[in-house]
PAZAPA-4460 file (N, C-alpha, C; in steps of 0.05 Angstrom, whole numbers, plus 32768, in hexadecimal, padded with zeros to 4 digits):
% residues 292
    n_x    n_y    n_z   ca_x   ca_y   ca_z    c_x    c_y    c_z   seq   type   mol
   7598   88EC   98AF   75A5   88D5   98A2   75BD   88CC   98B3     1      X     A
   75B9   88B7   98B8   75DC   88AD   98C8   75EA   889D   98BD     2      X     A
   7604   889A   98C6   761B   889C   98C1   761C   8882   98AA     3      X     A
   760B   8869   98B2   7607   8855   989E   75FC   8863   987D     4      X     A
   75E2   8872   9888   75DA   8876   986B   75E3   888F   985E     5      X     A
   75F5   88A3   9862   7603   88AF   9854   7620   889B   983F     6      X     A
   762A   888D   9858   7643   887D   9847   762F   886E   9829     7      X     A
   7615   8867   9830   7611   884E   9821   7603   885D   980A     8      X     A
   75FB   886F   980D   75F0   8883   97F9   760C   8894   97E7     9      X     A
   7620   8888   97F1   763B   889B   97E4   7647   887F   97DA    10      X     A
   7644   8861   97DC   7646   884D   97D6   7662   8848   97E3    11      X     A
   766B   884A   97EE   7682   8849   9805   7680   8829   9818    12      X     A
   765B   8820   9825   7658   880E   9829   7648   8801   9818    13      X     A
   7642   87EA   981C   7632   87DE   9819   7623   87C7   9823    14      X     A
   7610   87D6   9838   7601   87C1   9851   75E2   87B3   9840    15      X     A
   75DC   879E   983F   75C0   8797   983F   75AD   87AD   983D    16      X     A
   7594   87A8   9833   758B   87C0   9835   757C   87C4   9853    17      X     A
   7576   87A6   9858   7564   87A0   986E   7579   87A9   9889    18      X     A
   7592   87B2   9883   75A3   87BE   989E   7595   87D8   989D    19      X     A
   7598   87E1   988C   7596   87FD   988F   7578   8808   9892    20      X     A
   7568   87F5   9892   7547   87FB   9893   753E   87EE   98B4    21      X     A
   7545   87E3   98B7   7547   87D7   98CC   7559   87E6   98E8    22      X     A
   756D   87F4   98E2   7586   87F8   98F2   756F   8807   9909    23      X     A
   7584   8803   991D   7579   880D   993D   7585   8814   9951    24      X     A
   75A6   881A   9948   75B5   881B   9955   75D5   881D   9959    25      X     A
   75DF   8835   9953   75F8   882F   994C   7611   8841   995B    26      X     A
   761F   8835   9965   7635   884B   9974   7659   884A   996E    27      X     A
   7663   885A   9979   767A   8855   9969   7684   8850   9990    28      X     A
   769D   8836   9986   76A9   881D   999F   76C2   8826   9998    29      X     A
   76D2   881B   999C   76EB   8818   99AC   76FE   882D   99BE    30      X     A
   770E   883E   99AE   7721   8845   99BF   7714   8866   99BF    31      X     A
   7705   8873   99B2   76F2   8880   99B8   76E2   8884   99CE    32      X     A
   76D4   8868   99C8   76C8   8867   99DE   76CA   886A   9A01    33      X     A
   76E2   885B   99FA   76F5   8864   9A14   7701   887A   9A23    34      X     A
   76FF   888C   9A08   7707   88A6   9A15   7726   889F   9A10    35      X     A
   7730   889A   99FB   7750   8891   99F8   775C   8891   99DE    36      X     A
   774A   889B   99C6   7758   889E   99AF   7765   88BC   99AA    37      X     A
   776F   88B8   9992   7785   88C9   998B   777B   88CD   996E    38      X     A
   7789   88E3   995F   7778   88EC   9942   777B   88D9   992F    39      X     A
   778E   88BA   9938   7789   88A6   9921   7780   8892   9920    40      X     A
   7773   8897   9937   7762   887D   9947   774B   8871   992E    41      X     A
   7743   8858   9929   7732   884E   991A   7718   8856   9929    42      X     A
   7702   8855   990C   76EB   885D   9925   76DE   883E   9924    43      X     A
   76D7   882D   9932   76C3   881E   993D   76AA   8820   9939    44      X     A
   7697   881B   992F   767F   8818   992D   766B   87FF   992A    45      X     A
   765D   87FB   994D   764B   87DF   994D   762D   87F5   9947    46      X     A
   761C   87D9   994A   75FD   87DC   9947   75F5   87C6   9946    47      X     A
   75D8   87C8   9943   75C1   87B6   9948   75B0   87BA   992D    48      X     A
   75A2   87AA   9922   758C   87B2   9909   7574   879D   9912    49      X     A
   7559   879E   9908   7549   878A   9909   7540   877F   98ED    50      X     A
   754C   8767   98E3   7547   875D   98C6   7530   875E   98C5    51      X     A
   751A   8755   98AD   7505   874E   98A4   74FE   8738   98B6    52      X     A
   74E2   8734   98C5   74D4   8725   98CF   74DC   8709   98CF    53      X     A
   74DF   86FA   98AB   74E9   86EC   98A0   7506   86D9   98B5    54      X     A
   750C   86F2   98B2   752A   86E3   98B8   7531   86D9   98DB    55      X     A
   7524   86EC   98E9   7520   86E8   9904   7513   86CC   9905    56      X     A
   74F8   86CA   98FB   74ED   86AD   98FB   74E1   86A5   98E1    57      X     A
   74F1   869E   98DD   74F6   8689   98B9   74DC   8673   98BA    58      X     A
   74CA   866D   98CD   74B6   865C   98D2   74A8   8668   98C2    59      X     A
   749F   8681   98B9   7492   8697   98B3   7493   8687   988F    60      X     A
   74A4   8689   9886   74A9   8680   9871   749D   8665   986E    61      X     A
   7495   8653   987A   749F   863B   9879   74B1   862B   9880    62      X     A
   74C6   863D   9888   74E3   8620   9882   74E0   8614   98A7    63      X     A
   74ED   85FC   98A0   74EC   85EC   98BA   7508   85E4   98BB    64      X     A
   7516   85F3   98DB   7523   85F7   98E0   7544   85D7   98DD    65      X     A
   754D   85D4   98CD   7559   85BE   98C9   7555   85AF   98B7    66      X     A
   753F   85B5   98A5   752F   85A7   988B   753A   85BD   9873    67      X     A
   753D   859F   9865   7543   85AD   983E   754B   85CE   9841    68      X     A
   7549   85DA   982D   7553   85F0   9820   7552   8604   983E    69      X     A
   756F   860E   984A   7566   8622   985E   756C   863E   9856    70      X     A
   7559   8658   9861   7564   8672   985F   7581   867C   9868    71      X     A
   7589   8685   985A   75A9   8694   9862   75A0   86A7   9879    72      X     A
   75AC   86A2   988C   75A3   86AF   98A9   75B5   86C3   98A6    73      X     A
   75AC   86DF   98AB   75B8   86F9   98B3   75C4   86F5   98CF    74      X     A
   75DC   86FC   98D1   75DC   8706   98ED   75F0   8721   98FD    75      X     A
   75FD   8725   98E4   760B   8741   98E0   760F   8743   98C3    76      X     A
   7618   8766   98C5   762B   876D   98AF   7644   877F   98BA    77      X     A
   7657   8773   98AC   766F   8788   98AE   7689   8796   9895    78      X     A
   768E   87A0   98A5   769C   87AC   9884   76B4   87C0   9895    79      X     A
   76C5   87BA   988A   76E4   87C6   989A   76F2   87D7   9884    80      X     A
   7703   87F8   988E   7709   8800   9879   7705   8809   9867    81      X     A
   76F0   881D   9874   76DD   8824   9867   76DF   884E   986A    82      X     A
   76F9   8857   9853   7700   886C   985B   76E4   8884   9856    83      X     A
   76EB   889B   9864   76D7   88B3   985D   76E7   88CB   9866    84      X     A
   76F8   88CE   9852   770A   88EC   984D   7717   88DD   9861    85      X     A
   7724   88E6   987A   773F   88E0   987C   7736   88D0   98A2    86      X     A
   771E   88CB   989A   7709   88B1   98A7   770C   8899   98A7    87      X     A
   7711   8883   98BB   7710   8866   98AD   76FA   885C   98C1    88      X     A
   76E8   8844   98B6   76D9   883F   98C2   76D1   8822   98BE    89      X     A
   76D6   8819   98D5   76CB   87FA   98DD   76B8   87F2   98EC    90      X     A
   769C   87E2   98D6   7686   87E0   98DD   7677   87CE   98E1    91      X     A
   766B   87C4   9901   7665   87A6   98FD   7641   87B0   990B    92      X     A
   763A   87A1   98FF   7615   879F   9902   7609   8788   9907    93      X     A
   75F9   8783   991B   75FB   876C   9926   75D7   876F   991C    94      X     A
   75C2   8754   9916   75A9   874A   9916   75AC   8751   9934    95      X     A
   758A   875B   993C   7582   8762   995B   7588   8745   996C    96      X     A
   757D   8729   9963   757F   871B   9972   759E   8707   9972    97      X     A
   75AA   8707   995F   75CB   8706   996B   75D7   871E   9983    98      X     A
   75CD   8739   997C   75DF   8748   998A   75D0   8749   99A8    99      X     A
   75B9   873D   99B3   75AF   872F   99C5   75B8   871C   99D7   100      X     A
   75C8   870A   99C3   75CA   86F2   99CF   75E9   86FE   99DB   101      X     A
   75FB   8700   99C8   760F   870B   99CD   7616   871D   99ED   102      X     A
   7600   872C   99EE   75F9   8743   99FF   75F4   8735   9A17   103      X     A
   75E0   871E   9A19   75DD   8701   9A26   75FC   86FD   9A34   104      X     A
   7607   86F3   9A22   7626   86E6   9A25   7632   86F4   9A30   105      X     A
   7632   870D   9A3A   764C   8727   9A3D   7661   8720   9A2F   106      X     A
   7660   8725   9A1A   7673   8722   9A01   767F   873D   9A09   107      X     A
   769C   8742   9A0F   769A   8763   9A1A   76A3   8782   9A03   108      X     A
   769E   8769   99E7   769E   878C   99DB   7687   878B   99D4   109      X     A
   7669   8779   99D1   7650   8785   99D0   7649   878F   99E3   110      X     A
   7658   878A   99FB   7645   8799   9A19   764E   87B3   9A1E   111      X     A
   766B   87BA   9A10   7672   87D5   9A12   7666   87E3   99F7   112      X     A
   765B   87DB   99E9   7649   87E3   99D1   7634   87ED   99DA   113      X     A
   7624   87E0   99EC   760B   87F5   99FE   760F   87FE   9A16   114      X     A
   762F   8803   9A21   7631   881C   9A39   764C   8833   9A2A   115      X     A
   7646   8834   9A0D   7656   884A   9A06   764F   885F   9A15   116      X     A
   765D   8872   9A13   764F   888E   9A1B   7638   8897   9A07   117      X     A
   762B   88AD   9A0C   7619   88BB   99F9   7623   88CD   99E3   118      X     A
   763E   88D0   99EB   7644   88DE   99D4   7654   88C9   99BA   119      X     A
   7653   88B3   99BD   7659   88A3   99AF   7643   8895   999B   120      X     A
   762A   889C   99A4   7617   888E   999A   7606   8896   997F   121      X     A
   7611   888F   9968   7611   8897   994F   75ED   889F   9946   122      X     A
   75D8   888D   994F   75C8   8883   994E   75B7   8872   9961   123      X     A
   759C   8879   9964   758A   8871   9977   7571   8870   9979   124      X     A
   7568   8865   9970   7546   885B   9971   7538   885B   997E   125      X     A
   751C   8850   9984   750A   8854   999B   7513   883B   99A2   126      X     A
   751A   881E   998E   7521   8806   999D   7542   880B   99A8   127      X     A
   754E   8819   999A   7565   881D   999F   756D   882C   99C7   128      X     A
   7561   8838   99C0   7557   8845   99DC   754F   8833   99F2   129      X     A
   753C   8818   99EC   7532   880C   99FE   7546   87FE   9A0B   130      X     A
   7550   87EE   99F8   7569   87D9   99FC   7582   87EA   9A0D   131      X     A
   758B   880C   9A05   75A3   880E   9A15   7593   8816   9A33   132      X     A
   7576   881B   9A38   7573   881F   9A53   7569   8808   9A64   133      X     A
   756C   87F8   9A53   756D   87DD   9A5F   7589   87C9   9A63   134      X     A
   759E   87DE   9A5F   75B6   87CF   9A55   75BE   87BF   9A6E   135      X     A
   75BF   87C1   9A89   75C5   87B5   9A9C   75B5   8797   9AA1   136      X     A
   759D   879A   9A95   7597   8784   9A95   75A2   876A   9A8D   137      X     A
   75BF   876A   9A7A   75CA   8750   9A66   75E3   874E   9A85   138      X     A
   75EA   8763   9A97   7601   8758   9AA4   75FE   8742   9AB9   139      X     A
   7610   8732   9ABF   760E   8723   9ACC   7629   871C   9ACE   140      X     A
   762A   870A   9AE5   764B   86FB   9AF6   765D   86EA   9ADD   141      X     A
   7649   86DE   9ACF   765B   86CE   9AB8   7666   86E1   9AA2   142      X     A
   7666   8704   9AA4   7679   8715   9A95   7694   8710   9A9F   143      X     A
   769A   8709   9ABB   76BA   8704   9AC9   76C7   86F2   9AB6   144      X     A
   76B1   86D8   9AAD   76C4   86CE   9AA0   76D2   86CB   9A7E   145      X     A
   76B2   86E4   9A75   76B5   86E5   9A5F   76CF   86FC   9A59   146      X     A
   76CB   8708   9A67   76E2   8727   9A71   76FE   8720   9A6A   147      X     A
   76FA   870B   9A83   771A   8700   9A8E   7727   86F0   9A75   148      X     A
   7710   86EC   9A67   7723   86CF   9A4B   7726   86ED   9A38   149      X     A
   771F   86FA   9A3C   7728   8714   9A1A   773B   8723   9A34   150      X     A
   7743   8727   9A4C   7761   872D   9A4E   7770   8721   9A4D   151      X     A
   7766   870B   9A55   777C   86F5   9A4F   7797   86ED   9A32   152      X     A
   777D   86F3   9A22   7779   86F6   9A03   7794   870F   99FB   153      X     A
   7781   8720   9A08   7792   873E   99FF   77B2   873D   9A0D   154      X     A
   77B9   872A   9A26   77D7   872B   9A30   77E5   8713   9A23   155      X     A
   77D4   8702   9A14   77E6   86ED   99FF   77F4   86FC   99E9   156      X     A
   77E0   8708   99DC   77E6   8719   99C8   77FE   8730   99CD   157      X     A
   77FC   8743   99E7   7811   8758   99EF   782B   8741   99E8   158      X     A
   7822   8727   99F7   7843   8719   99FB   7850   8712   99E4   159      X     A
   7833   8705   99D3   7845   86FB   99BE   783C   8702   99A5   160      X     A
   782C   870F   99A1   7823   871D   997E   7832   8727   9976   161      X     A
   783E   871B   995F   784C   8730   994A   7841   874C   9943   162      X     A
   7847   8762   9949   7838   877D   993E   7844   8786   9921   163      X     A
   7828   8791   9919   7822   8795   98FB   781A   87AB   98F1   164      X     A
   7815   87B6   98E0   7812   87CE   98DC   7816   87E7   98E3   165      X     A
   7805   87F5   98F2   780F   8811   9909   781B   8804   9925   166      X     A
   781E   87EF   9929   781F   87DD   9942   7840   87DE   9947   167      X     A
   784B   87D7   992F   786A   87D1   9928   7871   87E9   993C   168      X     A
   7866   8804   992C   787C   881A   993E   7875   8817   995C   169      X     A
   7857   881B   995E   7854   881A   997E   786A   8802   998D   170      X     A
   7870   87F3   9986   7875   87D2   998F   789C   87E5   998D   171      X     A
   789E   87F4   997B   78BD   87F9   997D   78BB   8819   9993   172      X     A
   78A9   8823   9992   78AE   883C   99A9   78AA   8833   99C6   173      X     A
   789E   8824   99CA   7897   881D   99E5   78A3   8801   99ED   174      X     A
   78AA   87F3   99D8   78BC   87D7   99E3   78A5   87B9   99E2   175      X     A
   7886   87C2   99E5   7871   87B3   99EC   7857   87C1   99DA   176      X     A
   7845   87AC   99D1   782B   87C2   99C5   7818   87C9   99DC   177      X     A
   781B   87DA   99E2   780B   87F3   99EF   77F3   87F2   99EE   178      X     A
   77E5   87DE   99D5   77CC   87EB   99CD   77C2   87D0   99D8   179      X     A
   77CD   87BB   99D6   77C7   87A0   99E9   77BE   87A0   9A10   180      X     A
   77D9   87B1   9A17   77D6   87BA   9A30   77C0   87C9   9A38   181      X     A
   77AE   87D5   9A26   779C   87ED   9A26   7780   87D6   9A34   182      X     A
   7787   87C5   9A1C   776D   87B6   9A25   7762   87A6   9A3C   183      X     A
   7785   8795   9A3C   778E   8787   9A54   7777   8799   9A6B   184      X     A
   778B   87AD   9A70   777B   87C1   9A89   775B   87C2   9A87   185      X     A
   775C   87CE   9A6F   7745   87DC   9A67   772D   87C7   9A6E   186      X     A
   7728   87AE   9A68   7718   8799   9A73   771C   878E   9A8C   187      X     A
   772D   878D   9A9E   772F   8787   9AB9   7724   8799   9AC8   188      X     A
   7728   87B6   9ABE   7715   87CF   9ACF   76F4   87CD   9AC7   189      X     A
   76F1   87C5   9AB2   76D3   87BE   9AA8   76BF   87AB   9ABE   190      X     A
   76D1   8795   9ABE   76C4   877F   9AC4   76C7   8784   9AEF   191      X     A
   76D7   8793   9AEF   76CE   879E   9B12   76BA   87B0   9B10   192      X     A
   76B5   87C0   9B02   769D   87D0   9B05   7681   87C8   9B08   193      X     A
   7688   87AB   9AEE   7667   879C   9AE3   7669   8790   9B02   194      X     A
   7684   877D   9B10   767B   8770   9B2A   7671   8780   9B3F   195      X     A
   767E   8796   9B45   7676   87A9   9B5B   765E   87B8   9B50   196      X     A
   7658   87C2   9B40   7641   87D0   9B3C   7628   87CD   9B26   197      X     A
   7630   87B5   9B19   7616   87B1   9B07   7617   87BE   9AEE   198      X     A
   7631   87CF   9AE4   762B   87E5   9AD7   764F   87E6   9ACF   199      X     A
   764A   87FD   9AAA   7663   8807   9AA3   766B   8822   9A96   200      X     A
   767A   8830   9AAE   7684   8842   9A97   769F   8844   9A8C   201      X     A
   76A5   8845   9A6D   76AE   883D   9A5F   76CA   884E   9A5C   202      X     A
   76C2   8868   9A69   76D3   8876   9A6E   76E1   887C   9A86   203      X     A
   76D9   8878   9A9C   76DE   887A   9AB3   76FA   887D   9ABB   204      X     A
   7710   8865   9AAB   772D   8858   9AAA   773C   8868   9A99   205      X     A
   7734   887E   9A92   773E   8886   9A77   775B   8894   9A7E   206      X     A
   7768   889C   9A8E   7779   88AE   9A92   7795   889B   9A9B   207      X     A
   778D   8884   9AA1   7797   886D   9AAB   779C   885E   9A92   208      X     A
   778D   8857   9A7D   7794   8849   9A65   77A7   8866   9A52   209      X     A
   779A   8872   9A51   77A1   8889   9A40   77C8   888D   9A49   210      X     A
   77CA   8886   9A5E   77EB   8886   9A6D   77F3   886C   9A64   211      X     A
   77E8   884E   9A5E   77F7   8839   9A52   77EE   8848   9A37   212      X     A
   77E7   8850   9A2F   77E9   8851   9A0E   7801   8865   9A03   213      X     A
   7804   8874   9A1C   781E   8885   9A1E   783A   887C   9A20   214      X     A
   7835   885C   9A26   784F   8850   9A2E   785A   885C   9A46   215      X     A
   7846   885F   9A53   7855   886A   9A70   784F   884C   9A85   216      X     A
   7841   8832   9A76   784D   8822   9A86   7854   880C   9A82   217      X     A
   786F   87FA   9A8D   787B   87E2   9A8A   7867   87CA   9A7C   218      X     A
   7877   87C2   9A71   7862   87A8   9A64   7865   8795   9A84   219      X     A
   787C   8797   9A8F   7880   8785   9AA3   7864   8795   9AC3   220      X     A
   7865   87AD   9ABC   784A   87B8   9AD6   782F   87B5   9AC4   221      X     A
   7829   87B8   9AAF   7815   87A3   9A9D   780D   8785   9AAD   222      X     A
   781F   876C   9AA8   781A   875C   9AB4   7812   8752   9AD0   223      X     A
   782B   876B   9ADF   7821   8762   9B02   7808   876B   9B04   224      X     A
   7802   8789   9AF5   77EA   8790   9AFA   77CE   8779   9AFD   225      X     A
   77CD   876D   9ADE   77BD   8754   9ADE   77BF   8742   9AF3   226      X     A
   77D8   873B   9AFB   77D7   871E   9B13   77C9   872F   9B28   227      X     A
   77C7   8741   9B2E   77BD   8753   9B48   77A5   874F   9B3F   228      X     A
   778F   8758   9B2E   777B   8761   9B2B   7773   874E   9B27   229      X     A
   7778   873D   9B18   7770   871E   9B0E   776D   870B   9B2A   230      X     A
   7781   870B   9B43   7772   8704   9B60   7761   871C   9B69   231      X     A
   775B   8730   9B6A   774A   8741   9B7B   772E   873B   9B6F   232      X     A
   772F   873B   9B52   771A   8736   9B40   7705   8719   9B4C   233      X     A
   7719   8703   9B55   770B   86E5   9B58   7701   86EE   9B74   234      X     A
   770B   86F4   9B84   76F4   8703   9B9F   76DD   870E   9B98   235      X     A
   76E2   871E   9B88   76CF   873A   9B82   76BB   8726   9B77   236      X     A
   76BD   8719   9B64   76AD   86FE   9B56   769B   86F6   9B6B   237      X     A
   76AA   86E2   9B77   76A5   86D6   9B95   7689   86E5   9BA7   238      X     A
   7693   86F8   9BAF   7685   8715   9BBE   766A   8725   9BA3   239      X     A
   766D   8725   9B91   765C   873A   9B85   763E   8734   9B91   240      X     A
   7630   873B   9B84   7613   873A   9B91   7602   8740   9B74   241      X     A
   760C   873A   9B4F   7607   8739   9B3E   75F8   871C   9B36   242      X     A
   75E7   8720   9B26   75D3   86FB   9B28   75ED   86EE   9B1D   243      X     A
   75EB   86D5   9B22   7600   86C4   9B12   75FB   86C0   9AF9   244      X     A
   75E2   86BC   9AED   75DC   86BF   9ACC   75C6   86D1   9AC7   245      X     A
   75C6   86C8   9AA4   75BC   86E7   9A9C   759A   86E1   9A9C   246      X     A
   7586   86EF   9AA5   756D   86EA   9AAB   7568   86EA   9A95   247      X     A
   7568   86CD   9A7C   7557   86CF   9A69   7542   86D6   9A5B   248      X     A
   752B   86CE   9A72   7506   86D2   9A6D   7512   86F0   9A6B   249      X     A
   7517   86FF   9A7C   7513   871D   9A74   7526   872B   9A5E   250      X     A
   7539   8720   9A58   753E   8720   9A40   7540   8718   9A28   251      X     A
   752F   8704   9A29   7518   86FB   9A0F   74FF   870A   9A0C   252      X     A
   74F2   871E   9A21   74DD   8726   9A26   74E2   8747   9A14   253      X     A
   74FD   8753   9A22   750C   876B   9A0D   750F   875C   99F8   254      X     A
   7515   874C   99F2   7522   874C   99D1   74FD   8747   99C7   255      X     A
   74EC   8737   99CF   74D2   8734   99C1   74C2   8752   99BA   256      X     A
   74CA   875A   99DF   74BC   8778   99CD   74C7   878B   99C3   257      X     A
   74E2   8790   99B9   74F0   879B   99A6   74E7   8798   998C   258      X     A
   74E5   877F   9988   74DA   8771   9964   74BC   877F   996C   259      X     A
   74AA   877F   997D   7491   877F   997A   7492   879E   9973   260      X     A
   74A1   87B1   9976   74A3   87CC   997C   74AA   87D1   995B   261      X     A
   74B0   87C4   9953   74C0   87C6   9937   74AA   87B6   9920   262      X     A
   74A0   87A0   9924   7494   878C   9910   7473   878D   9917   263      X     A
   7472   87A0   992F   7452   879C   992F   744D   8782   9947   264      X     A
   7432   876E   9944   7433   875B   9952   7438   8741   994D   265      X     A
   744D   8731   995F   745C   871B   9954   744C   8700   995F   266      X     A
   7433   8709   9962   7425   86ED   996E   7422   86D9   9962   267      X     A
   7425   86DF   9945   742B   86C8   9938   743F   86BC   992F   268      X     A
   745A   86CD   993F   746F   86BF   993B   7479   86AA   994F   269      X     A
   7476   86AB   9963   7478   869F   997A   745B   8696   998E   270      X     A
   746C   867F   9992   7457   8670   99A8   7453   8680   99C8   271      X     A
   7440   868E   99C9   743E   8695   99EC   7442   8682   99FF   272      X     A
   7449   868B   9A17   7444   8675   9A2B   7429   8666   9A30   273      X     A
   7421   8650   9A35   7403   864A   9A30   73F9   8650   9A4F   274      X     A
   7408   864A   9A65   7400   8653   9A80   73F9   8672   9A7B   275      X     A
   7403   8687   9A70   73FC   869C   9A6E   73DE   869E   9A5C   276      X     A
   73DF   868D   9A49   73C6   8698   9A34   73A8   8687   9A45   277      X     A
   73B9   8674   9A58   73A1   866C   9A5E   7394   867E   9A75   278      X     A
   73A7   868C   9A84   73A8   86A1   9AA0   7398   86B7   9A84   279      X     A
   7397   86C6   9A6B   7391   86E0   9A66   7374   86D1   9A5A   280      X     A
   736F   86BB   9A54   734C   86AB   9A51   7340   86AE   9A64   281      X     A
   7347   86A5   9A7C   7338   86A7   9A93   732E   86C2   9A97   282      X     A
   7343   86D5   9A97   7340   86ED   9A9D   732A   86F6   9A8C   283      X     A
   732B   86EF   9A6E   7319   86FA   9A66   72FA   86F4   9A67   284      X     A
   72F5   86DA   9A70   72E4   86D0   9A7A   72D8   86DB   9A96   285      X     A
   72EA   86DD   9AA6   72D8   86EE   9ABE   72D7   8710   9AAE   286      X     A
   72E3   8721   9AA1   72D7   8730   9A95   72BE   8731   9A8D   287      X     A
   72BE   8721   9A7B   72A3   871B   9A65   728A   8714   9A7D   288      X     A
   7293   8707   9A92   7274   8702   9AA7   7274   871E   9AB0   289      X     A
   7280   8731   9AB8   7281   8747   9ABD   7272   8755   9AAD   290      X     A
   7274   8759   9A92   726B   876A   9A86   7251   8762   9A7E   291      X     A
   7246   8751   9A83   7228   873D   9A7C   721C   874A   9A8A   292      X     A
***
């Protein structure tokens, strides 16, 4: 039983049922994952589920896509705050083919969602399995810029977010929130790895973040750090040898046979290529004189 269907069986959550029948995948993200929490760290928890047939392609039903009455499209569930004894837990679940597209996008907390470590990984399927050994397949050159706009993000916020909650004290012991700086770094070292090597480990930085979380560094060596890495980064861009976009066909081809692995055969959900069905006729045709 994992970690979803114990809470939901103690009524703590409450996911769809089709999450939890469906689910295929689930790991615990953030500062964990990193190799950087502490005993009050929130736990994080993404995943993947495959809805009912239905919902993937609503054609199935009838409905025509833009016409009269439409289906309420799934495409996550989440639920924050979600204590278990002296546990908190925040949980987001993404439909297979949003957390696809996403994955598509280098959105970079779904892409660090499938290079957690293994000991992070709550849950894992045979489709679950497929997708993280295929995880290199979603990287590509346009993560630099998805990367670069969420540090960007994360050093607006160090400068100017009011801190709130547990943030207040950090923000009064160290002068700066710490936990802003974490990320700052923490995604500039990401996005050289994806350029230089195709690939992420999540931990690698850890001893180096784990020292800004210590306040062992200036909000002011925070920043230069970025202007440094932020030019070394646009070379490295420049220079990589990563495709410039994300090879769709083959990952429309994983996400088709994921559903087929799960729903059986989807030939009648989708149109084949017709160059292909006319290439597997022929074929069968010089068969069939063969076997005459």
């Amino acid at each position: 039983m994992n970690i979803l269907e114990k809470l939901n069986k103690r009524k703590l959550i409450h996911p769809p049922n089709h999450v939890l029948e469906g689910l295929q995948y689930l790991t615990i993200m953030g500062s964990i994952s990193y190799g950087v929490s502490n005993d009050s760290s929130d736990i994080d928890v993404y995943g993947f589920s495959i809805p009912p047939k239905e919902i993937v392609f609503p054609h199935l039903n009838g409905e025509i896509l833009g016409f009269g009455r439409q289906t309420k499209r799934f495409e996550q569930y989440q639920q924050h705050h979600v204590m278990d004894n002296d546990k908190e837990y925040d949980f987001t679940i993404y439909n297979i083919v949003k957390y696809f597209q996403l994955l598509m996008d280098n959105n970079p907390n779904i892409i660090d969602s499938l290079f957690t470590p293994q000991r992070c990984v709550l849950y894992c399927s045979q489709i679950g399995n497929l997708v993280r050994e295929n995880r290199k397949l979603f990287l590509h050159k346009g993560s630099w810029f998805k990367f670069k706009g969420y540090s960007y993000s994360q050093l607006h916020k160090m400068r100017n977010k009011k801190p709130e909650g547990k943030r207040i004290e950090t923000v009064k012991k160290f002068g700066y929130d710490v936990k802003f700086a974490t990320h700052i770094i923490r995604l500039l070292n990401e996005i050289e790895q994806i350029l230089i090597e195709g690939d992420v480990d999540l931990e690698r930085n850890r001893e180096q973040l784990k020292s800004i979380r210590r306040g062992e560094w200036s909000m002011d060596e925070v920043e230069k750090y970025f202007d440094v890495k932020e030019k070394s980064l646009e070379e490295l861009y420049t220079k990589s040898t990563l495709k410039h976009k994300p090879d769709e066909g083959k990952i429309k081809e994983l996400l088709l046979n994921c559903l087929e692995m799960y729903y059986g055969s989807i030939d009648n959900c989708i149109q084949k290529d017709p160059q292909s069905k006319m290439l597997i006729n022929e074929l069968k045709e010089i068969i069939n004189k063969y076997d005459r």
